[in-house]
VOGU-3710 file (C-alpha; in Angstrom, 3 decimals, decimal comma):
1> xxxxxxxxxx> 30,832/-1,065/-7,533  33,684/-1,603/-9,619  32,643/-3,680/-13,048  34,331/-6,999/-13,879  36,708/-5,364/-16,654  38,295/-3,894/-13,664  38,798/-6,151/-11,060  41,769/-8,138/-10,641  42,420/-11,317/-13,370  43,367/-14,306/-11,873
11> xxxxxxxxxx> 46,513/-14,788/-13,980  49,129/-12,426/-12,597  50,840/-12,742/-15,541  48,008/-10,990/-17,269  48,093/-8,371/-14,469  51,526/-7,378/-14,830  51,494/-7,251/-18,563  48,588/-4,635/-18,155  50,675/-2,618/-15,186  53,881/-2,696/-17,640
21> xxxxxxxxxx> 51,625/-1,512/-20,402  49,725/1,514/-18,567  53,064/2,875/-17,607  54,530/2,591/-20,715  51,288/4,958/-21,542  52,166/7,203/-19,060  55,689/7,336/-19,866  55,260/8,198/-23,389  51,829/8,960/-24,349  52,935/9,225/-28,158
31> xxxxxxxxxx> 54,394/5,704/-28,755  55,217/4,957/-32,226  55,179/0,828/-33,114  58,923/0,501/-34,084  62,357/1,443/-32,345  62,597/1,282/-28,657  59,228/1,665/-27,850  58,486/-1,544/-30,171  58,019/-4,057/-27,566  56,196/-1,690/-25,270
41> xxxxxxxxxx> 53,851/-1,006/-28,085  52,913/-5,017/-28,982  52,240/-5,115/-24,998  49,611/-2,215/-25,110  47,839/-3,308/-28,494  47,874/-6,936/-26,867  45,780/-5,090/-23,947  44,030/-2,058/-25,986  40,526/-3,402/-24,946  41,398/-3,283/-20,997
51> xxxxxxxxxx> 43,287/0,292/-21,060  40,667/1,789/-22,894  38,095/0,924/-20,911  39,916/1,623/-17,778  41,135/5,227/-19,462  36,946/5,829/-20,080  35,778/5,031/-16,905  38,477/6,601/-14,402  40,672/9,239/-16,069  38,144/9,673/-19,051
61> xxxxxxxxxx> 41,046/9,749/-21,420  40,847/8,081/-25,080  43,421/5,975/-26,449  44,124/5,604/-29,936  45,880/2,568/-31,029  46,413/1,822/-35,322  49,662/-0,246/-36,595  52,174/2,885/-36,608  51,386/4,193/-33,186  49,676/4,077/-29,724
71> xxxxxxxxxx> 48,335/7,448/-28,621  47,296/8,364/-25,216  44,999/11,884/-25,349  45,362/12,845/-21,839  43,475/15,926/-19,810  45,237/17,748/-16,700  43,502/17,931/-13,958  44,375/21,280/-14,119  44,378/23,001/-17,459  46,195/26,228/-16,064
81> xxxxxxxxxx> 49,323/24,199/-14,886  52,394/25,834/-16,557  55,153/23,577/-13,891  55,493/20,980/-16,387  57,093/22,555/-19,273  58,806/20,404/-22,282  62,509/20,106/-21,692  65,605/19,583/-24,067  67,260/16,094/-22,920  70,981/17,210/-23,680
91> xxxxxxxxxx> 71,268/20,768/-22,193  68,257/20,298/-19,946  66,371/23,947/-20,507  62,824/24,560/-20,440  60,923/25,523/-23,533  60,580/29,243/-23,754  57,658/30,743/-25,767  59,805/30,807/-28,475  60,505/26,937/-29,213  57,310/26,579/-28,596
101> xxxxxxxxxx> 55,992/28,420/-31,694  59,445/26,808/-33,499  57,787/23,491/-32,538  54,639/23,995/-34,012  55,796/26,004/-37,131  58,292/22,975/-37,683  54,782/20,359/-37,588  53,468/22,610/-39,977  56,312/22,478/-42,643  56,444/18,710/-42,089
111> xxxxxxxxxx> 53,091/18,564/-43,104  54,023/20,119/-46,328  57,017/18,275/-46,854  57,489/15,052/-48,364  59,010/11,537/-46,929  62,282/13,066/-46,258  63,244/16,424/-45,159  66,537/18,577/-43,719  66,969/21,191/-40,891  67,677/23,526/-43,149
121> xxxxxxxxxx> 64,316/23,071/-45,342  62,565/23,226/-41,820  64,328/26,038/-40,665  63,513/28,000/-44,628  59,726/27,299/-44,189  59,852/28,433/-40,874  60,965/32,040/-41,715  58,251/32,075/-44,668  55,806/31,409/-41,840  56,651/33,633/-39,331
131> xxxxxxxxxx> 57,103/36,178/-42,261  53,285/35,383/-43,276  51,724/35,130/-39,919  51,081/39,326/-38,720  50,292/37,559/-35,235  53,130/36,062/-35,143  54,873/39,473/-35,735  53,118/41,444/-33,322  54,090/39,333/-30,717  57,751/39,363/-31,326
141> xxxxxxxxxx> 58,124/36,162/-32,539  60,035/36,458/-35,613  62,393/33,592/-36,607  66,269/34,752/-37,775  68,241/31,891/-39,140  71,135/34,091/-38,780  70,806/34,002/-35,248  72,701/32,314/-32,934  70,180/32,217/-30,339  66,889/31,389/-32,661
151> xxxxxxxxxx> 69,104/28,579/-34,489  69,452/27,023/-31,082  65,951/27,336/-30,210  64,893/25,585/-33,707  67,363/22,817/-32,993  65,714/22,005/-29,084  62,399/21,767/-31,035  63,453/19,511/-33,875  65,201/17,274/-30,787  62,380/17,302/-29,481
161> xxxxxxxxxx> 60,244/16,011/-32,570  63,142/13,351/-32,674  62,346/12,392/-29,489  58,679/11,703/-29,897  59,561/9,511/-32,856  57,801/12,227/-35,458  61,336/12,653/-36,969  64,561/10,207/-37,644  67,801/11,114/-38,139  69,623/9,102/-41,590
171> xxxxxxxxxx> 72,362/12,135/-41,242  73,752/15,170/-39,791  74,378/16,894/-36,460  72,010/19,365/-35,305  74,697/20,598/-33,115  76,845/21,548/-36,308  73,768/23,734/-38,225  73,482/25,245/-34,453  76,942/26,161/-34,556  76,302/28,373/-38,159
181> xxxxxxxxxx> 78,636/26,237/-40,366  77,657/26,857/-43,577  77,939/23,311/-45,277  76,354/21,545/-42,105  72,785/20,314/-42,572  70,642/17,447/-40,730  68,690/14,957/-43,243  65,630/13,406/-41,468  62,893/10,375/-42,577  59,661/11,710/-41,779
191> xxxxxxxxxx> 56,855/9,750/-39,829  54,046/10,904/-41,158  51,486/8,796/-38,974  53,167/9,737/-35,476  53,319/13,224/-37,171  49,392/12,918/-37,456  48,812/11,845/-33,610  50,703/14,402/-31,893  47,546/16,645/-32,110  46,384/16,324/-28,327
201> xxxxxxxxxx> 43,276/17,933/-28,403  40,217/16,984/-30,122  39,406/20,318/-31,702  41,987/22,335/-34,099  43,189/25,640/-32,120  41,957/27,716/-35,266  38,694/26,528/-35,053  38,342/28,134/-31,157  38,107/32,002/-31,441  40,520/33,778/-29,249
211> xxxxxxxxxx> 38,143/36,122/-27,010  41,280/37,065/-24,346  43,859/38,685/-26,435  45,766/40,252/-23,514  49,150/39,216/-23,154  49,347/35,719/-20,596  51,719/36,636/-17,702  51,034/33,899/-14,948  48,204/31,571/-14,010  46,839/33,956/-11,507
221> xxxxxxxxxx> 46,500/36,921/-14,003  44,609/34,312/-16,724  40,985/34,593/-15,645  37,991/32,863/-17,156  38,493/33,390/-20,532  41,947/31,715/-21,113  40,330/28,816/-19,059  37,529/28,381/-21,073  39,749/28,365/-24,465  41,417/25,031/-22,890
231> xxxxxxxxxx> 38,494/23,356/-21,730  37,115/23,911/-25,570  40,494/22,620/-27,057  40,066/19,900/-24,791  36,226/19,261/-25,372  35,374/19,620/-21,405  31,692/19,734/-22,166  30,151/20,961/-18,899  27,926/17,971/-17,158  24,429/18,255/-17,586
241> xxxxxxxxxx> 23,089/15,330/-14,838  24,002/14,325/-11,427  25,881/10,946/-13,505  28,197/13,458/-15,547  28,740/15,559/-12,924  29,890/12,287/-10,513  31,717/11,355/-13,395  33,499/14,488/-13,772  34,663/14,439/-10,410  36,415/11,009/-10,949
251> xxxxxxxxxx> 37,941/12,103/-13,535  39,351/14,793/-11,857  40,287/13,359/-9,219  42,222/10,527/-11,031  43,550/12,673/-13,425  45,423/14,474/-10,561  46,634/11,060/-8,955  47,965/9,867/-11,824  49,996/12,759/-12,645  50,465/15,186/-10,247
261> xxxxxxxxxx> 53,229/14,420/-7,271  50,879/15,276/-4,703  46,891/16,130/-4,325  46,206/18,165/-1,828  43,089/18,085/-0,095  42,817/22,094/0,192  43,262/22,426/-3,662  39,367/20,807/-3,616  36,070/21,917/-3,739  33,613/20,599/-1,325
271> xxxxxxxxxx> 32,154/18,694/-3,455  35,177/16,944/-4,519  36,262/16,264/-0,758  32,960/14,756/-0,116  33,541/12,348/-3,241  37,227/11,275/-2,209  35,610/10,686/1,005  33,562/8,221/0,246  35,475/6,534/-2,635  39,212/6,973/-1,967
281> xxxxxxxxxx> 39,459/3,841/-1,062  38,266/2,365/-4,296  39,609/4,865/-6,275  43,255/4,225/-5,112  42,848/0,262/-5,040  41,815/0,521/-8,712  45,006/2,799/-9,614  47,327/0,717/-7,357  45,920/-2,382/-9,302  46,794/-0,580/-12,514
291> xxxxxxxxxx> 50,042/1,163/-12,012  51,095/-0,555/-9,524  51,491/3,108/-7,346  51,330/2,876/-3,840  49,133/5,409/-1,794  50,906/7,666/0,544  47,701/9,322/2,856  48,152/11,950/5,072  46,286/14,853/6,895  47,148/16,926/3,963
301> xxxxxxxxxx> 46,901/15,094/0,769  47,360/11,983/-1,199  51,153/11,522/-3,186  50,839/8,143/-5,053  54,717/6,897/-4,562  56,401/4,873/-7,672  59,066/2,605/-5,713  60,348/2,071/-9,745  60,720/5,869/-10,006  60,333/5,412/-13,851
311> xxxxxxxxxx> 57,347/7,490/-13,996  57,960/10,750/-13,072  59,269/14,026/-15,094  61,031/15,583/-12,850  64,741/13,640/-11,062  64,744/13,658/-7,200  66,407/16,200/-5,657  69,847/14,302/-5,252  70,711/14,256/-8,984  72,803/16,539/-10,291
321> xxxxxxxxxx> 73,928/20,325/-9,785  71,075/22,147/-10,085  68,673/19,477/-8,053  71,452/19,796/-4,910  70,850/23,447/-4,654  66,856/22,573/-4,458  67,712/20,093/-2,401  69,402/22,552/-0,013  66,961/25,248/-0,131  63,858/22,947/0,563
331> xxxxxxxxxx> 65,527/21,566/3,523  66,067/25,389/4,896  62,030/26,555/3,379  60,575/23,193/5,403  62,700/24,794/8,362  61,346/28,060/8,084  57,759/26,260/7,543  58,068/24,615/11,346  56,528/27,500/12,993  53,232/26,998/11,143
341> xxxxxxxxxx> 51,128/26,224/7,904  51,111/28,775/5,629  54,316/30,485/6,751  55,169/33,335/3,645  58,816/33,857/2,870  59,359/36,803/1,031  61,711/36,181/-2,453  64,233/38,552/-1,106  64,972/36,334/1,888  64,960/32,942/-0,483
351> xxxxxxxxxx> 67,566/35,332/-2,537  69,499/35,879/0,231  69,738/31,740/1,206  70,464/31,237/-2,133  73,410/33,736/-1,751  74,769/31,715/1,224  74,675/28,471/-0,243  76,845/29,917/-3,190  79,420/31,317/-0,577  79,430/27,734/1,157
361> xxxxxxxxxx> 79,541/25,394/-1,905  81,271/27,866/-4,219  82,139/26,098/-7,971  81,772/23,236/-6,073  78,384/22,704/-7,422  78,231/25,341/-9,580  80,125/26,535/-12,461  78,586/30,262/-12,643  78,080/30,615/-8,737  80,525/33,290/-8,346
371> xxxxxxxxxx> 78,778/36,121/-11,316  76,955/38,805/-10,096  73,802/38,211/-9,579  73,931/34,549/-9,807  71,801/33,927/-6,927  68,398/35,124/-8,817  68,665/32,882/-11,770  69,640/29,845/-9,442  66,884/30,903/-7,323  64,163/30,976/-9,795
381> xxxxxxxxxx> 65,318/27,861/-11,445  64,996/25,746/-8,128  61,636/27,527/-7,432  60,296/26,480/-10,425  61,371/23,059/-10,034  60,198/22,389/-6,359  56,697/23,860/-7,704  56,623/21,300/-9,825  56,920/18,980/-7,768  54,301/20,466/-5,146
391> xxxxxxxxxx> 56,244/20,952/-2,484  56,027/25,064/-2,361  53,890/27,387/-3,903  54,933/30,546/-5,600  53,093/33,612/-4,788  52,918/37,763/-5,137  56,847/38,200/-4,480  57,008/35,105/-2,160  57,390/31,139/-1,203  55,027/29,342/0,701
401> xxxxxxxxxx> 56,066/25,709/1,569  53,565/23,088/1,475  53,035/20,242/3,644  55,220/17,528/1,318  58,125/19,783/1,993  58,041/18,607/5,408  59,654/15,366/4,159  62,773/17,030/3,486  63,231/18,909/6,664  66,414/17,928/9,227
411> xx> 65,134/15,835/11,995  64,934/17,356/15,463
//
């Protein structure tokens, strides 16, 4: 079945180069040819004709490799996922809506600007932008450089294009032009070629016309519209044979291996369970071979386990403050969860565990455990974070735990 571009090369040396060079495409799908990344980057050009092949036939991703940058264009298997959001590395926040349009009103200036550039030039065609844009406006998305708040928000973005290798510092502190002093500014040498790859889909947004212009509150409120809109941006034509459609599956499927923690059989169609039936087994040889994952199958699902544990987003939950208290409440939701599948636990109740835990650990673990109403923001943070990693779903005013939550649960 399986072509002999994808079977295993007799030189293991030549297998392990691959493996290190698909997960330094799944670490960082925007790799740029110098700095860190440089050595990582000579390994994937050395096997660009391999990954791309593999990337067409399994995942159906494209990969995009000239002598500034290597560019993976991936597709989620689900294009409704919001768990995954981009994070600031220093204070460790989620992106809001709001440094989300400050990231991509900050692309746009760079594209205007020339080799060089400074926070504050960012930040002044910013404000022009969102001054311009009546969208932008109606949504209540203005942009104050006088503002404490939106200055921060503009800094975690620019990080953020620092990160990716789009932007390099020659001088400055962000953390100074955050603070509002006046002579403090952040000079920056512009990569214009990463700049140019970190468009992931293969249509420009203004080119898809919005036909859902109510407000987007949560994935189950989105409907088919919204859906639709991201399959375009993403050029998702729908298959027209039996060969596309088989193909499709695949993709799916492998899509969700690849990067989701767990794939759960009852997240399928039929049809998709009767494909994994039948070609599971090849399907997770060929990623094993690749990734060098290991395939965890049980009753429920498939969780494809990274003994490096390089290749995941989101820490384990024994890592810090915040990950203890998910840690915690897990254990007591895969409790709760021992009476049956499906067990409901209304957000009150989770509240309420969160409150005890607080009263237990105290400033132990956390610094703002003893303000009022503490307990709701730590709860929602470690809800969102074990939804991520698929081991509860959030519903209508309540937790359900799923089956990979049972790991976590005290033994008997």
């Amino acid at each position: 079945m399986a072509s002999q571009a994808f079977q295993v090369t007799s030189n293991p040396e030549v297998e392990v180069q691959r493996r290190r060079a698909f997960r330094a495409l799944l670490r960082n799908p925007l790799l740029p040819a110098t700095g860190e990344t440089a050595d990582e980057y000579i390994l994937i050009r050395r096997h660009a004709k391999w990954l791309k092949q593999w990337l067409a036939r399994f995942p159906d991703w494209t990969l995009h490799i000239d002598g500034d940058v290597a560019r993976l264009r991936k597709i989620p298997a689900d294009l409704l996922d919001e768990t995954r959001p981009a994070i600031d590395r220093i204070s460790g926040t989620t992106f809001t809506k709001r440094r989300y349009v400050l990231l991509c009103l900050a692309l746009a200036a760079l594209e205007q600007a020339d080799r060089q550039t400074t926070l504050d030039q960012v930040a002044q065609a910013i404000t022009k932008f969102a001054a311009a844009d009546r969208d932008i406006q109606a949504a209540g998305l203005f942009f104050d450089p006088w503002n404490y708040d939106q200055r921060r928000d503009l800094v975690h973005a620019v990080r953020f294009l620092v990160n990716m290798g789009v932007l390099r510092r020659l001088d400055g502190e962000e953390r100074q032009f955050q603070d509002g002093m006046n002579s403090s500014d952040v000079l920056y040498d512009i990569n214009s070629h990463v700049l140019a790859a970190t468009l992931q889909g293969s249509l420009s947004p203004s080119m898809i016309e919005n036909t859902d212009r109510q407000p987007i509150r949560s994935k189950t409120s989105r409907g088919g519209a919204f859906a639709e809109r991201a399959a375009k941006l993403s050029h998702q034509p729908i298959p027209a044979t039996e060969e596309e459609r088989c193909q499709w599956i695949r993709s799916r499927l492998v899509r969700a291996l690849l990067d989701d923690p767990v794939l759960y059989f009852q997240d399928l169609n039929d049809e998709e369970r009767k494909y994994l039936e039948k070609h599971r087994g090849y399907l997770l040889r060929e990623i094993g071979i690749a990734t060098g994952l290991i395939a965890e199958v049980r009753r429920e699902g498939i969780a494809m386990v990274d003994e490096v544990g390089d290749l995941s987003d989101q820490v384990a939950l024994n890592q810090g403050m915040d990950d203890h208290l998910s840690l915690l409440l897990v254990q007591w939701l895969a409790e709760c969860s021992r009476s049956g599948a499906g067990v409901f636990i209304p957000l009150s109740k989770v509240e309420e565990r969160v409150r005890e835990l607080i009263h237990v650990h105290g400033s132990e673990f956390y610094n703002d455990g003893c303000e009022t109403g503490a307990e709701i923001r730590l709860t929602e943070d470690a809800l969102l974070r074990l939804q991520a990693l698929r081991l509860i779903q959030l519903t209508a005013g309540g937790v359900v735990p799923l089956a990979a939550s049972g790991r976590f649960a005290a033994a008997e």
